[in-house]
C-alpha positions as CSV (number, residue, x, y, z in Angstrom):
1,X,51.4,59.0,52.1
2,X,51.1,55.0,52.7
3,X,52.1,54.9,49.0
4,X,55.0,56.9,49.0
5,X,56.5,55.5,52.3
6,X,55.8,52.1,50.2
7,X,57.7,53.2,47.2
8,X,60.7,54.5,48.7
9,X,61.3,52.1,51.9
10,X,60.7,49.1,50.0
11,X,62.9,50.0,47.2
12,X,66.1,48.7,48.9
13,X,64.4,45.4,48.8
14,X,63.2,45.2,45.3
15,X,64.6,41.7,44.6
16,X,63.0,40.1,47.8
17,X,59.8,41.5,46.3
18,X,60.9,40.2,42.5
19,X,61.2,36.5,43.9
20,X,57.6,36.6,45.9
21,X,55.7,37.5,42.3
22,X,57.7,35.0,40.8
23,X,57.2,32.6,43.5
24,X,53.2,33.4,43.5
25,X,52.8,33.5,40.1
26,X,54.1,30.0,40.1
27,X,51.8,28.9,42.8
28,X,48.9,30.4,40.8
29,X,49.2,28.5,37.6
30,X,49.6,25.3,39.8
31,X,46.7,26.4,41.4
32,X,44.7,27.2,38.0
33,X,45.6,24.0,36.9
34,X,44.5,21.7,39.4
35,X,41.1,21.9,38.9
36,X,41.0,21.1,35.0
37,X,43.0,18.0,35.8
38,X,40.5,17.1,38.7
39,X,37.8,17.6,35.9
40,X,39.9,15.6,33.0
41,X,40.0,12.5,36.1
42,X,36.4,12.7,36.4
43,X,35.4,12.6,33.4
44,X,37.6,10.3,31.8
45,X,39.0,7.7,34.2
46,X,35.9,7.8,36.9
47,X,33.1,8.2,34.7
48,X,34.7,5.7,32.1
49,X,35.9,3.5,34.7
50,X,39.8,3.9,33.5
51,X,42.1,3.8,36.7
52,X,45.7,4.2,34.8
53,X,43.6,7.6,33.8
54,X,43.2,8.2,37.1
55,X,46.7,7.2,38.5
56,X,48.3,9.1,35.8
57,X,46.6,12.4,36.4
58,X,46.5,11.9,39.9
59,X,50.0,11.6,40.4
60,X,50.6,14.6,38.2
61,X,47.8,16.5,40.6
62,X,50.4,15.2,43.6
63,X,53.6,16.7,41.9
64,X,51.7,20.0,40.9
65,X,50.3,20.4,44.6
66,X,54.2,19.5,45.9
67,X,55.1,22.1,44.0
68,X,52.3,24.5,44.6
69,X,53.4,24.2,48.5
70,X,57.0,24.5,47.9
71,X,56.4,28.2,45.9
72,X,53.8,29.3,48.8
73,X,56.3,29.0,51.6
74,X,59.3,30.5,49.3
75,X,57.0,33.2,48.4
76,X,56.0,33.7,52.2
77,X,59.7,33.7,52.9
78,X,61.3,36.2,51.1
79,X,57.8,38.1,51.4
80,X,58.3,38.3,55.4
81,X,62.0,39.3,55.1
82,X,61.2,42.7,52.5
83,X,58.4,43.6,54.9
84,X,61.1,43.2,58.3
85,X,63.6,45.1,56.4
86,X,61.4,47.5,55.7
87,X,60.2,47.7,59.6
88,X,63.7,48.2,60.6
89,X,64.2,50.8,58.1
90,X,61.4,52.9,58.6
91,X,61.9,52.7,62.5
92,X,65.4,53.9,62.1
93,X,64.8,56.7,59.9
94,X,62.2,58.0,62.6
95,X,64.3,57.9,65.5
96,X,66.8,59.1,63.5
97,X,64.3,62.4,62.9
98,X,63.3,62.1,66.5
99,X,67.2,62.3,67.7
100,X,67.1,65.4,65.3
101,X,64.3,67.4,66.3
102,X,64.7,69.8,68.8
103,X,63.0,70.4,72.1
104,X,60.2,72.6,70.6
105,X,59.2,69.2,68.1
106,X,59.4,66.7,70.9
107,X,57.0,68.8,72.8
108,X,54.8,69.1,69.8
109,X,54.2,65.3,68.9
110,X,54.6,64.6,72.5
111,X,57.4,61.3,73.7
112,X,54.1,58.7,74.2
113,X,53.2,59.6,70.4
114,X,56.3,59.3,69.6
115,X,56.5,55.4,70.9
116,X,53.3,54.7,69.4
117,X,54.5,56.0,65.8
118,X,57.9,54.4,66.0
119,X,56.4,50.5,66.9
120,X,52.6,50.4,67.0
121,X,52.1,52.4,63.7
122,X,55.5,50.7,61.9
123,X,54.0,47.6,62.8
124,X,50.4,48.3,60.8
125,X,52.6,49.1,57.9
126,X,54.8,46.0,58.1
127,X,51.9,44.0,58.1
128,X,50.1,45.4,55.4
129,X,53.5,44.7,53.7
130,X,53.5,40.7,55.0
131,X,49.9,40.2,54.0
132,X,50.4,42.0,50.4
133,X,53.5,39.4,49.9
134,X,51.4,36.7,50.7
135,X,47.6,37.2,49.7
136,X,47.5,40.2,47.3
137,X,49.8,39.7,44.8
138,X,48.3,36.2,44.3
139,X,45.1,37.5,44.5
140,X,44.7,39.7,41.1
141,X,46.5,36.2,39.5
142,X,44.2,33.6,40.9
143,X,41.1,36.1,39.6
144,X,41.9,37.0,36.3
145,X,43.5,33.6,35.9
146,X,40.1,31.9,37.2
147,X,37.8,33.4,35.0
148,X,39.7,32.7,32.2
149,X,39.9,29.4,32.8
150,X,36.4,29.2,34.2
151,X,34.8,30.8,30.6
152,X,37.3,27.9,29.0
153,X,35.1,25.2,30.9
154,X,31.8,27.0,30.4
155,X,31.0,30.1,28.8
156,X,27.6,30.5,29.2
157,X,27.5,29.9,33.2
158,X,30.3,33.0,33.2
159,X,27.0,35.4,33.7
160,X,27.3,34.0,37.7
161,X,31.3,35.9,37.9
162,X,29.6,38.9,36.7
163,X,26.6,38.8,39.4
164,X,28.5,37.4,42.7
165,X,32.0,39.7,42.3
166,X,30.1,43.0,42.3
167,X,28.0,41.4,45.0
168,X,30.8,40.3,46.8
169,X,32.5,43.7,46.6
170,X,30.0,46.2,46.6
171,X,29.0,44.7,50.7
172,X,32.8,44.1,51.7
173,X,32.9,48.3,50.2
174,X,30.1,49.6,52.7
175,X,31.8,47.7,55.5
176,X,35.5,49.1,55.2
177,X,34.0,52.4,54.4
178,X,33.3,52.5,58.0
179,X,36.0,51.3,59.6
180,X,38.4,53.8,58.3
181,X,37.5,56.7,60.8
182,X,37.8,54.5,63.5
183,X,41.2,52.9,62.7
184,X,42.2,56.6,62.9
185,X,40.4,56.9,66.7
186,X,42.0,53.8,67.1
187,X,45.6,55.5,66.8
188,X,44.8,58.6,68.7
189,X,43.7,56.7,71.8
190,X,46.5,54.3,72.0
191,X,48.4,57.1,72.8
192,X,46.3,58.3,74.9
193,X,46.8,55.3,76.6
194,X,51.1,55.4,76.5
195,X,50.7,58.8,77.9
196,X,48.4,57.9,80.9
197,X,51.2,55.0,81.6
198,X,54.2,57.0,80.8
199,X,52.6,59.6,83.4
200,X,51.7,57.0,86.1
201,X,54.8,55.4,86.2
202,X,56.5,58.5,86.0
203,X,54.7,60.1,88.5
204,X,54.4,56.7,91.0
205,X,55.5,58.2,93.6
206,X,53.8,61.2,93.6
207,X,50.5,59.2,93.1
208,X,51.5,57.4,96.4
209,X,52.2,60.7,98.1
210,X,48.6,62.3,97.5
211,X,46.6,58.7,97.4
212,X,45.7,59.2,94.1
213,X,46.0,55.4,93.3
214,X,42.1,54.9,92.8
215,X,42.0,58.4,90.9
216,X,44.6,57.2,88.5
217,X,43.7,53.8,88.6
218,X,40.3,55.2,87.2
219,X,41.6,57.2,84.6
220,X,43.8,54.6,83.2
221,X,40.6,52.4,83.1
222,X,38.6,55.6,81.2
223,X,41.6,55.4,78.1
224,X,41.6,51.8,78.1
225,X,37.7,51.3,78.3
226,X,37.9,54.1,74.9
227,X,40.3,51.7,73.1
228,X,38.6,48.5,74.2
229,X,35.3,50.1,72.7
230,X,36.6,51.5,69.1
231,X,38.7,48.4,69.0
232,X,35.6,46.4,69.6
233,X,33.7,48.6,66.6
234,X,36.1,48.0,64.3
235,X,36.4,44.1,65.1
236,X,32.9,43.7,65.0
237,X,32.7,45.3,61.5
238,X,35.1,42.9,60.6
239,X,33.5,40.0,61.9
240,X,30.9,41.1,59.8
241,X,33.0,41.1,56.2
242,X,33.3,37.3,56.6
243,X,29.7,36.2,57.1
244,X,29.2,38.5,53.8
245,X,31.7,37.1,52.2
246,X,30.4,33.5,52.7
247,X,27.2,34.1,52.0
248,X,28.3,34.9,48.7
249,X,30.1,32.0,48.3
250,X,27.6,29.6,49.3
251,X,24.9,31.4,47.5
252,X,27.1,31.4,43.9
253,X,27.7,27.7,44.7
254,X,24.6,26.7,45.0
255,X,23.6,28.6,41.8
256,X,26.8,26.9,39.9
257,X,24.4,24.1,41.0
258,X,21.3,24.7,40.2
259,X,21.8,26.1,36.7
260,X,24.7,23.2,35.6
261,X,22.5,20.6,36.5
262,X,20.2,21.6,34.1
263,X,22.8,21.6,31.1
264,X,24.2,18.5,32.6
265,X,20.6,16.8,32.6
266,X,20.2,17.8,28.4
267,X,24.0,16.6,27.5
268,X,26.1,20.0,27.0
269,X,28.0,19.6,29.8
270,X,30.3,17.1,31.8
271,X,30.1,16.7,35.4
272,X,33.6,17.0,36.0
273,X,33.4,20.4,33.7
274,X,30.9,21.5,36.6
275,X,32.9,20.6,39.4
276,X,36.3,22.6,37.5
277,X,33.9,25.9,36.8
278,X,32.6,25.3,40.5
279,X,36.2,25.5,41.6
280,X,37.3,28.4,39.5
281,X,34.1,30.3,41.0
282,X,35.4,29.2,44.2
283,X,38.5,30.7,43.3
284,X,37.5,33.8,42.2
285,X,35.5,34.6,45.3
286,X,38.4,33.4,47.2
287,X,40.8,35.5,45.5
288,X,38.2,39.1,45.8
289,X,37.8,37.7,49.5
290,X,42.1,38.3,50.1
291,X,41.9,41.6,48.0
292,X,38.7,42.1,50.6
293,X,40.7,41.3,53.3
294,X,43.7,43.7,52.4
295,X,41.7,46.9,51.5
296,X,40.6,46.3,55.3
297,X,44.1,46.7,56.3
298,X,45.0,49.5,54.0
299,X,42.8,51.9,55.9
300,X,44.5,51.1,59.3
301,X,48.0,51.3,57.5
302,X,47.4,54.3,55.8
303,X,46.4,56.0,59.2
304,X,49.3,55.0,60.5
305,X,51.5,56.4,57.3
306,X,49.9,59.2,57.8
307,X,51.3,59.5,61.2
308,X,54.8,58.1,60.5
309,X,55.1,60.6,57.4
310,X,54.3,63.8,60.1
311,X,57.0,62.8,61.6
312,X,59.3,61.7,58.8
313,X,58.1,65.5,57.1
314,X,59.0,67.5,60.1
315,X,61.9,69.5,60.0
316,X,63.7,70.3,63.0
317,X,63.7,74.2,64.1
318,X,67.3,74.3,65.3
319,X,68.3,73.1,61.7
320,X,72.4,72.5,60.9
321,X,73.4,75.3,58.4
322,X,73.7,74.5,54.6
323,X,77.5,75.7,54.2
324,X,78.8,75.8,58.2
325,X,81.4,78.5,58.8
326,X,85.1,77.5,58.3
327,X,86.5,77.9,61.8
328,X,90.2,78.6,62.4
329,X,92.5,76.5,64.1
330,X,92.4,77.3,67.4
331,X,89.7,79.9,66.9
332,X,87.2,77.4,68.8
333,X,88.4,75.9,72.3
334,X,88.2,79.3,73.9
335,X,84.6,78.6,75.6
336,X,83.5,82.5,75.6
337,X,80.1,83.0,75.2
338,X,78.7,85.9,74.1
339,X,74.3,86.8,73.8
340,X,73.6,90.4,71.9
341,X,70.1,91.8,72.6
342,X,68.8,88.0,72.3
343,X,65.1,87.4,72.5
344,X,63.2,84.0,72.6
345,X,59.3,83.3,71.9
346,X,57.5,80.3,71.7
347,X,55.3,79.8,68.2
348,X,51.5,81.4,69.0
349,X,52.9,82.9,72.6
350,X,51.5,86.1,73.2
351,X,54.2,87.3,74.9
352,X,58.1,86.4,74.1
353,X,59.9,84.5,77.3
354,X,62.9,86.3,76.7
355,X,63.8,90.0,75.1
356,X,66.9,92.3,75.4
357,X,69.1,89.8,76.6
358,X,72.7,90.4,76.3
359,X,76.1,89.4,78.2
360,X,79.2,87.8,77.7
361,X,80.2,84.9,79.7
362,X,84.8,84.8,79.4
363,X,86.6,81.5,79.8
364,X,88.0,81.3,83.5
365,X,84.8,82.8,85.0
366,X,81.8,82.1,86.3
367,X,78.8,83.8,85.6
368,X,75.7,82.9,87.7
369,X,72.2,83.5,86.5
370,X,69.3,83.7,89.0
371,X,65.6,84.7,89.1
372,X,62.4,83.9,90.3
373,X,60.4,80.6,89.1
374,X,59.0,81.5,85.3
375,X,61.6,84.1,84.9
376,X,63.1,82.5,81.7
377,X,66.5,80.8,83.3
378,X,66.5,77.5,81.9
379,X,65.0,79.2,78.3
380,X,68.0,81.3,78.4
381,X,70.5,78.1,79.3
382,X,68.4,76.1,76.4
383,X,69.5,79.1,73.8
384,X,73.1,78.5,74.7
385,X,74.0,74.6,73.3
386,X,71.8,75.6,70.8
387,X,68.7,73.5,71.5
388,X,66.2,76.5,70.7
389,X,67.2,79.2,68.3
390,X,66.8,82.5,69.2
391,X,63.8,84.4,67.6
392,X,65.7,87.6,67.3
393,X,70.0,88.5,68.4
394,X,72.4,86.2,68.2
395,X,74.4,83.7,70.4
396,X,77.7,83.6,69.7
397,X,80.8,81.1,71.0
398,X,84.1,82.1,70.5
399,X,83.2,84.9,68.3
400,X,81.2,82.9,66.1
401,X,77.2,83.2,65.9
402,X,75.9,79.5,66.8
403,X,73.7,79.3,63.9
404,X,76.4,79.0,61.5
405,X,78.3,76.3,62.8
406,X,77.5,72.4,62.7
407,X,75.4,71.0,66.2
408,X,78.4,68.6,66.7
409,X,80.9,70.7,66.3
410,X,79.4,73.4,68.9
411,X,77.9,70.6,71.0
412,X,82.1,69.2,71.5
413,X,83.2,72.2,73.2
414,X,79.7,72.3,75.9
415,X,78.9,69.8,78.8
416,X,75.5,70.5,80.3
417,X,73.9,69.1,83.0
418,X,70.1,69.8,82.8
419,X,68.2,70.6,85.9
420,X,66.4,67.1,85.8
421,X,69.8,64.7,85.1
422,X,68.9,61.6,83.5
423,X,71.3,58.3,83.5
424,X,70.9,56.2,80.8
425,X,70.5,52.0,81.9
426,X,74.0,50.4,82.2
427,X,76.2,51.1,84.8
428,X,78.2,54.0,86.1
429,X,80.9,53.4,83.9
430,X,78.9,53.7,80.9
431,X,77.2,56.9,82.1
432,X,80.8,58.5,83.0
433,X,81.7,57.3,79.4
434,X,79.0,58.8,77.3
435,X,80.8,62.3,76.5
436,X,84.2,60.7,76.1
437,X,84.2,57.3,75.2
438,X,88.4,56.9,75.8
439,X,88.5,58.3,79.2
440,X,90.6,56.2,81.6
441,X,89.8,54.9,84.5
442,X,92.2,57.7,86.4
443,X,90.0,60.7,84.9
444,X,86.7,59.1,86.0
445,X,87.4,58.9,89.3
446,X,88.8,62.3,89.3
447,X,85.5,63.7,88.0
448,X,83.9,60.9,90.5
449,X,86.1,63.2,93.1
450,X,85.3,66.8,91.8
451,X,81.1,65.8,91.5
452,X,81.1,64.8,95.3
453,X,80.4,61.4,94.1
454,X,83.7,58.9,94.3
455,X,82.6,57.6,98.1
456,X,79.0,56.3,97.5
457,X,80.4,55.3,94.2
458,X,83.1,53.0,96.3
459,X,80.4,51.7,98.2
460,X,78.1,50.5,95.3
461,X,78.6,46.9,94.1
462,X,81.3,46.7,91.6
463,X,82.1,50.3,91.9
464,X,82.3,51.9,88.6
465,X,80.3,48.7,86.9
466,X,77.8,49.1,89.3
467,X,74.0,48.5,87.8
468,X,72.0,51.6,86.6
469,X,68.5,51.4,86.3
470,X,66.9,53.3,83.2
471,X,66.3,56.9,84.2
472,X,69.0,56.2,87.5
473,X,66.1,55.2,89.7
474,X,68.4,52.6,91.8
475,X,69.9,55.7,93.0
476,X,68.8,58.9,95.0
477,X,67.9,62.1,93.4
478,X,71.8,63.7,94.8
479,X,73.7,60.5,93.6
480,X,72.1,60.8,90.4
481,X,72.6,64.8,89.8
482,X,76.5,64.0,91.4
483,X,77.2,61.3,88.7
484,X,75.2,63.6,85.7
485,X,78.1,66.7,86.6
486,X,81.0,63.9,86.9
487,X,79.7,63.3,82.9
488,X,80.2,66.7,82.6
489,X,83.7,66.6,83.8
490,X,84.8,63.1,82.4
491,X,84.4,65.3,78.7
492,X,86.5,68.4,79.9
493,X,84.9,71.2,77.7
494,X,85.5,74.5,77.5
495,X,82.0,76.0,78.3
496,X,80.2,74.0,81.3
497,X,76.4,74.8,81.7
498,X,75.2,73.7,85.4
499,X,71.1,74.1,84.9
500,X,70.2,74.3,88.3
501,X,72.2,71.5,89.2
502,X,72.8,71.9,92.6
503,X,69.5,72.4,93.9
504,X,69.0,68.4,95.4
505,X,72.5,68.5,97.2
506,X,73.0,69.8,100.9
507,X,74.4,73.0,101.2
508,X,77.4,71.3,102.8
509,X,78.2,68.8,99.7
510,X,77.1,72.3,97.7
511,X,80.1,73.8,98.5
512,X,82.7,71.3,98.4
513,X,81.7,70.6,95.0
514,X,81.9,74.1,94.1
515,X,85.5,74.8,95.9
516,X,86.4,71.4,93.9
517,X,84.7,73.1,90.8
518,X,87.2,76.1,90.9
519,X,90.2,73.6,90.4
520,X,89.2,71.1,88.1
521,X,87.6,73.8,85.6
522,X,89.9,76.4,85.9
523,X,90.5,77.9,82.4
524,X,87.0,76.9,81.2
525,X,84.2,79.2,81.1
526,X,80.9,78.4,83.7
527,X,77.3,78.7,83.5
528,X,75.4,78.6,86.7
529,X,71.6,78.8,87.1
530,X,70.8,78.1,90.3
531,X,67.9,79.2,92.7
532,X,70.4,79.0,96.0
533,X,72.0,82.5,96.5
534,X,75.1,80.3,98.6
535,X,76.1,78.4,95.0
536,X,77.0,81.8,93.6
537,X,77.6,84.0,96.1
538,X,81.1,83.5,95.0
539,X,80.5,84.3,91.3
540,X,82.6,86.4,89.0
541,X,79.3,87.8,87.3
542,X,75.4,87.4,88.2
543,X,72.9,88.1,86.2
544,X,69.8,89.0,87.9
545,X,66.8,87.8,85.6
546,X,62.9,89.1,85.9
547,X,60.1,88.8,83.6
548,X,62.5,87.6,80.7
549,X,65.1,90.8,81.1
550,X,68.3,91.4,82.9
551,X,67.2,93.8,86.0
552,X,70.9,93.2,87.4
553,X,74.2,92.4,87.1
554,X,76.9,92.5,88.8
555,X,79.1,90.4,91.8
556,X,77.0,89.2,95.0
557,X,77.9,92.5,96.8
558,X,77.8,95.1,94.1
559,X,73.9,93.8,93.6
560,X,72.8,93.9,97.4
561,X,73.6,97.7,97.2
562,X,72.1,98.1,93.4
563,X,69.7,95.5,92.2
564,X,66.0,95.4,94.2
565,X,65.1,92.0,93.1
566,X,68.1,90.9,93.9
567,X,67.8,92.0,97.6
568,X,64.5,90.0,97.6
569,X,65.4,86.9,96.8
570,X,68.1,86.7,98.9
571,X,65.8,88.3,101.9
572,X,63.8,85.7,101.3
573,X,66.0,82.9,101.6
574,X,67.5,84.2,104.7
575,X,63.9,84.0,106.1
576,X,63.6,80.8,105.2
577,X,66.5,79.4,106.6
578,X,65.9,81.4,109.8
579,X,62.7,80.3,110.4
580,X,63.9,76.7,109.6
């Protein structure tokens, strides 16, 4: 996988990558050739005592090394630019998966996964990327290159490549062998620890509620202490190629040495020949050490691929269709909803959440769907802008099933507001602004009006440019559902879906928002879920849901006489508000 995300992100930057082999193969030959002009001044201008020798060729080594330098840092440059254009690709492609995949995918990989895949795991690959422009391309050049030149000083010393390079890679080998399984623990429990802090901080206030600050505070330490200790593994594996590494180094320096002084001592060889094959030894070592270096990030990277190409390969369940319906003019705008013996059932669930459902919802009216907690209300709402397909039935708006037309052109005609309303950071406006991006300033204060939200609104600092916080945590739980239904209104669709949104207002503001409702949507069709008989007492049609199936329908009335369940829950309530 790390190969093929390689190949096809880094394509688009093919003449950044062009320059830095250029640029490096440039900087290798100046680095080949530096040591067989250091030999050429020892031998002839130091040993023979000639100093225009020796500023000759040293002034040549000073414009070589200029040079060297110069093709480094261009190398470097254009090498760091392919691997940030290929971090900004690959990071866009996944949230541009992410922003496709439906509910049931999102649950699957989980959001803190999600985080960690889209910057901790880019970032392995990027670097890989960075280090490759500026170590392992000039690696394989500076090695094949040095013992070329190294057999041109002195072939028989050449048996000392031979012995220290298998040496050198056969210990670095054992080591990254076993740091490969825990780069891959090393992923898993990083997000484990986003998903502890996305939790927490989630959850802060419900950990203050129960004093569960010290229980949490705990657990947070457990998935830290797990990182801290296969980080540590891994690091001190690591530390471990290096002292290996020099070892070998020293060790074939020494026996450069040891066995050149001998053919130095009987005539067949130059000191400054020794010091140039000493160098090119050096060289080589250096050169396996960087392609060391990078296999030990290729293991980490290619973990990390491997989790950027899950989600790169997933394909979203509620997919668009391959030829989408040719719709009519004027055959969509309607906002009638229609569900025929619809069922819904969650991949390896025993039993399906929904089965035999089937009403039809006509533009003008509200219909109002109520049940008990786990009876399959917000499933049923989640089937209707299409963000789960239906297992079995069909869904159909205006006549046409759901499935056949394109997610933007059925998402146009719905404004939803889900039973846990979230307000992007910004400020009111912004929020009001998200479904129509040309409203005036006239039709969000209107839907400011109809939402129950236009006075405490008023009141903020700077009105509609008041600050929101990410999530709307500067505001209370009722301000925040109140501005998530005026950004229903602001985009005046045909089909309105309210997912239990008015279970955090009082039943006063409850009712003027849905007397206001009756004249600002008239003409559009209306979704209700709701848990509070009162919000749909008034409803044209409710459906009475239990156990995933219809057990009633009917108006508020009709189903007191004819529905059981029905009659329950509103007993129930009526208890509850008695004894309150």
């Amino acid at each position: 996988m790390l190969w093929k995300l390689l190949v096809e992100y880094l394509r688009p930057q093919r003449r950044l990558l062009i320059a830095v082999v250029v640029f490096q193969l440039a900087q290798s030959i100046a680095s080949l050739y530096l040591p067989t002009l250091n030999a050429d001044i020892i031998d002839e201008g130091v040993a023979k005592g000639d100093t225009g020798v020796i500023l000759s060729l040293g002034s040549l080594m000073l414009v070589i090394t200029l040079l060297q330098i110069a093709c480094a840092v261009v190398a470097v440059y254009f090498g760091a630019k392919a691997a940030m254009g290929l971090g900004r690709d690959l990071r866009g492609a996944i949230f541009t998966r992410v922003g496709e995949f439906s509910e049931q995918e999102v649950t699957r990989f989980g959001a803190p996964s999600l985080i960690t895949r889209s910057t901790n795991d880019v970032q392995q690959v990027q670097q890989l990327v960075l280090m490759s422009a500026t170590m392992m391309v000039a690696a394989p050049m500076l090695s094949i290159g040095g013992v070329v030149m190294a057999v041109r000083q002195d072939a028989q010393l050449s048996w000392l490549i031979a012995v220290s390079v298998p040496v050198l890679l056969a210990g670095v080998g054992v080591i990254i062998s076993r740091m490969v399984p825990l780069f891959r623990k090393m992923q898993v429990r990083i997000d484990t620890v986003n998903r502890v802090l996305r939790e927490q901080l989630t959850g802060v206030r419900v950990v203050r509620a129960f004093v569960r600050e010290d229980i949490e505070t705990a657990r947070f330490a457990r998935a830290n202490e797990d990182v801290t200790d296969t980080a540590l593994r891994a690091g001190r594996l690591m530390a471990l190629a290096f002292p290996v590494v020099m070892l070998v180094l020293n060790v074939s320096s020494v026996a450069v040495i040891w066995f050149g002084s001998f053919r130095i001592e009987d005539g067949s060889m130059q000191v400054g020949t020794l010091i140039a094959f000493l160098s090119y030894l050096l060289q080589i070592l250096m050169s396996v050490m960087m392609a060391t270096f990078m296999a030990v990030m290729i293991p980490r990277a290619a973990v990390s691929a491997d989790r950027i190409g899950e989600v790169l390969g997933t394909e979203s369940s509620v997919r668009p269709p391959l030829a989408p319906v040719a719709v009519a003019a004027g055959q969509l705008g309607r906002g009638e909803l229609e569900m025929h013996d619809v069922g819904f059932s969650y991949p390896g669930a025993e039993q399906p959440v929904l089965s035999g459902i089937s009403f039809t919802a006509r533009s003008g009216r509200t219909t109002a769907i109520i049940g008990s907690t786990g009876s399959g209300k917000t499933t049923l709402v989640n089937l209707l802008p299409r963000l789960f397909d239906a297992t079995s039935g069909s869904v159909k708006f205006d006549g046409v099933d759901v499935r056949e037309l394109h997610p933007d052109q059925l998402w146009g005609h719905i404004g939803l507001v889900p039973q846990r309303p979230y307000l992007f950071s910004g400020t009111v406006r912004s929020n009001l602004l998200y479904g129509k991006p040309d409203a005036t300033e006239d039709e969000l204060w209107r839907a400011l009006a109809t939402a129950q939200a236009q006075d405490f609104v008023r009141e903020m600092e700077g009105g509609l440019d008041a600050p929101i916080s990410q999530g709307g945590t500067n505001v209370s739980g009722g301000q925040r559902q109140r501005i998530a239904i005026a950004r229903a209104l602001v985009k005046r669709p045909e089909l309105y879906i309210f997912d239990d949104s008015f279970s955090s207002l009082d039943t006063a503001t409850d009712a003027r928002l849905r007397q206001a409702l009756k004249h600002d949507t008239a003409g559009a069709t209306l979704v209700i879920i709701a848990q509070r008989v009162s919000s749909i007492a008034d409803a044209d049609q409710i459906l009475v849901l239990d156990d995933g199936r219809i057990v009633g329908r009917g108006t508020h009335d009709g189903l007191l006489e004819t529905s059981e369940t029905y009659r329950e829950i509103v007993s129930s309530q009526l208890a509850a508000e008695e004894a309150a």
